[in-house]
C-alpha positions in Angstrom: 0.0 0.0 0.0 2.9 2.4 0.8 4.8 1.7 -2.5 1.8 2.8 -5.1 0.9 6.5 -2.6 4.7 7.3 -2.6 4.9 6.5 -6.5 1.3 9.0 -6.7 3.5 11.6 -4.9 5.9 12.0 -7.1 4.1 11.8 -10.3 1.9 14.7 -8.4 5.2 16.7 -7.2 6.6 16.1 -10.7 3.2 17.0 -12.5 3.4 20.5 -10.1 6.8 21.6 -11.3 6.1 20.7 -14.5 3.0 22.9 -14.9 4.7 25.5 -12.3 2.1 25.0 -9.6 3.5 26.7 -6.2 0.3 26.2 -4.2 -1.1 22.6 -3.3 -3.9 21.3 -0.7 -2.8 17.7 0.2 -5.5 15.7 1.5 -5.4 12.1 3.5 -8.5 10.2 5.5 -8.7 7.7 8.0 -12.0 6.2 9.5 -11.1 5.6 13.3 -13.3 3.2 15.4 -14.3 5.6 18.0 -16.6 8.2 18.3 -16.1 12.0 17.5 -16.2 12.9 20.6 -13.0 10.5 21.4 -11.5 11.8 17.9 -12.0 15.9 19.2 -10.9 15.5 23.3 -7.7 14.1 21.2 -7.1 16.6 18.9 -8.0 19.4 21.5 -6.1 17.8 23.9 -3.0 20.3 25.3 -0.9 17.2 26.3 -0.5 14.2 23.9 1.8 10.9 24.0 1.8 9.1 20.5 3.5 5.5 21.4 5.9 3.8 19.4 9.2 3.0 18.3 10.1 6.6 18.7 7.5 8.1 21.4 6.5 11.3 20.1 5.1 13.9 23.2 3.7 17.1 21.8 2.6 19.8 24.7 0.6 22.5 23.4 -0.4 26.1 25.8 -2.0 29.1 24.9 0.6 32.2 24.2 -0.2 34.8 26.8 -1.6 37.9 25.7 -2.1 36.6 22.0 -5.5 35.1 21.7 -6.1 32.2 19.0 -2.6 31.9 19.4 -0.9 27.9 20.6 2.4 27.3 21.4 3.3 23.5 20.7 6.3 21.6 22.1 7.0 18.6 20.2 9.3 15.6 21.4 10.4 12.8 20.0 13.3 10.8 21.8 16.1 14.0 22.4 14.7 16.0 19.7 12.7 18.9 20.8 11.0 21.1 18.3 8.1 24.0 18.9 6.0 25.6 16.2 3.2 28.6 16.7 0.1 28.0 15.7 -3.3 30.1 14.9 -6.8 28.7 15.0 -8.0 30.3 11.9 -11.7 28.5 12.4 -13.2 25.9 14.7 -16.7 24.6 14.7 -16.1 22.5 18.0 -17.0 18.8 17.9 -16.6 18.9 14.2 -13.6 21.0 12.5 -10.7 22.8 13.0 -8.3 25.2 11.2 -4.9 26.3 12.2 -2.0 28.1 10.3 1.4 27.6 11.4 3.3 30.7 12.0 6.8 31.0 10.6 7.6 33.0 13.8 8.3 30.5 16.8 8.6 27.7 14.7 11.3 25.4 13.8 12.7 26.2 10.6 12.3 22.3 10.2 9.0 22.2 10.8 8.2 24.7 7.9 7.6 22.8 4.9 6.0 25.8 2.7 4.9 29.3 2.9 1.3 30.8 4.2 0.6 27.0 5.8 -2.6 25.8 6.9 -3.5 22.7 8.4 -6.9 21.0 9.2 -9.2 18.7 10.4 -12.8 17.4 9.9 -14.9 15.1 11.8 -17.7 12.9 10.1 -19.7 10.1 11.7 -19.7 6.7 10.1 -21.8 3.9 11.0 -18.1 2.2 12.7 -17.1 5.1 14.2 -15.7 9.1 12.9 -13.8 9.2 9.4 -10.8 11.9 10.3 -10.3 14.1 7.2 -6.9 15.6 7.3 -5.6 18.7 4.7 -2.6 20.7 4.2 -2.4 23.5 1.8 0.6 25.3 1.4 3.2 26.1 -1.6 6.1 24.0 -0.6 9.4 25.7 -0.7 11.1 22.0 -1.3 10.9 19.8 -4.0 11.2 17.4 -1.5 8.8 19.1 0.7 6.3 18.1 -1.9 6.9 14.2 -0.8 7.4 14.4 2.9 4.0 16.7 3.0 1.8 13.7 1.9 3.6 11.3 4.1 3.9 13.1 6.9 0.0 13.5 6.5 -0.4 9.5 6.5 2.0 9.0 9.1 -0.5 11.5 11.2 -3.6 9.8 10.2 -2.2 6.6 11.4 -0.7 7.8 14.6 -4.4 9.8 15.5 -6.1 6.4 14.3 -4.2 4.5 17.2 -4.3 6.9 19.7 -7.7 7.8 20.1 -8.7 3.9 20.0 -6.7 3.4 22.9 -8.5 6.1 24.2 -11.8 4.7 23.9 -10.4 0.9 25.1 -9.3 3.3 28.8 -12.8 4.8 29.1 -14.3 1.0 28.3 -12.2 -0.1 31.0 -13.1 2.5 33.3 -16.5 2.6 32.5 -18.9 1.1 35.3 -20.7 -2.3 34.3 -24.4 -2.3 33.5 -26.4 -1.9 36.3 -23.5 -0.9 38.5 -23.2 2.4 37.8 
């Protein structure tokens, strides 16, 4: 599976240069079993541990004095990185929009210019399909691979995270007719 959307990648990054396209929305689902509400405690959480081979411990806080604004600290094993971010629009329970901010971010983090990231929340009959977008003009021709990928390697690591979540309220949840 892997092999044939890294081939689509770069036929797409090759198709952009070609026809000089700077700007491009990249787009990736995943249908979690779990409910939305599960799906949007986890994506509005300000504290996260994604487990792993390589744990990866983001910490998110609110920038004081700059409203809409989030400060995220991202860890994974001794590398620590921190990006700004701006909700741009939320409609709680179901999307959000956030731009990264060039300012207070990680050069490393900054795979194009005027970047914007989101998420949507729909209901399925198994659980919440996770719709995740990136549009930005990459200022890498490699940026125009690791962009797509790094969406994937999101979808997957929200997929696990918030099923586990849902397994540790099962487990804490009273049993019939004990609660």
């Amino acid at each position: 599976m892997g092999l044939p959307l890294i081939g689509r990648d770069i036929l797409v990054a090759l198709a952009d240069v070609l026809a000089g396209r700077h700007r491009r929305r990249y787009e990736h689902w995943i249908d979690i079993r779990a409910p939305s509400e599960i799906v949007w405690q986890m994506l509005k959480s300000r504290e996260l541990v994604f487990e792993g081979t390589l744990p990866l411990r983001i910490v998110g806080a609110p920038v004081p004095g700059r409203p809409g604004l989030e400060r995220v600290q991202i860890q994974a094993g001794k590398t620590k990185l921190e990006m700004l971010t701006r909700i741009v629009d939320e409609r709680p329970g179901a999307a959000i929009l956030y731009q990264l901010l060039p300012e207070g971010t990680d050069p490393v983090l900054i795979e194009g210019d005027d970047d914007y990231i989101g998420f949507v929340l729909t209901e399925t009959d198994k659980g919440t399909r996770l719709d995740l977008t990136r549009e930005t003009s990459p200022r890498h021709w490699i940026s125009r691979l690791t962009i797509p990928m790094g969406l994937r390697s999101g979808a997957r690591r929200y997929k696990r995270k918030a099923e586990t979540m849902l397994r540790e309220v099962m487990e804490h949840a009273p049993e019939p007719g004990h609660g």
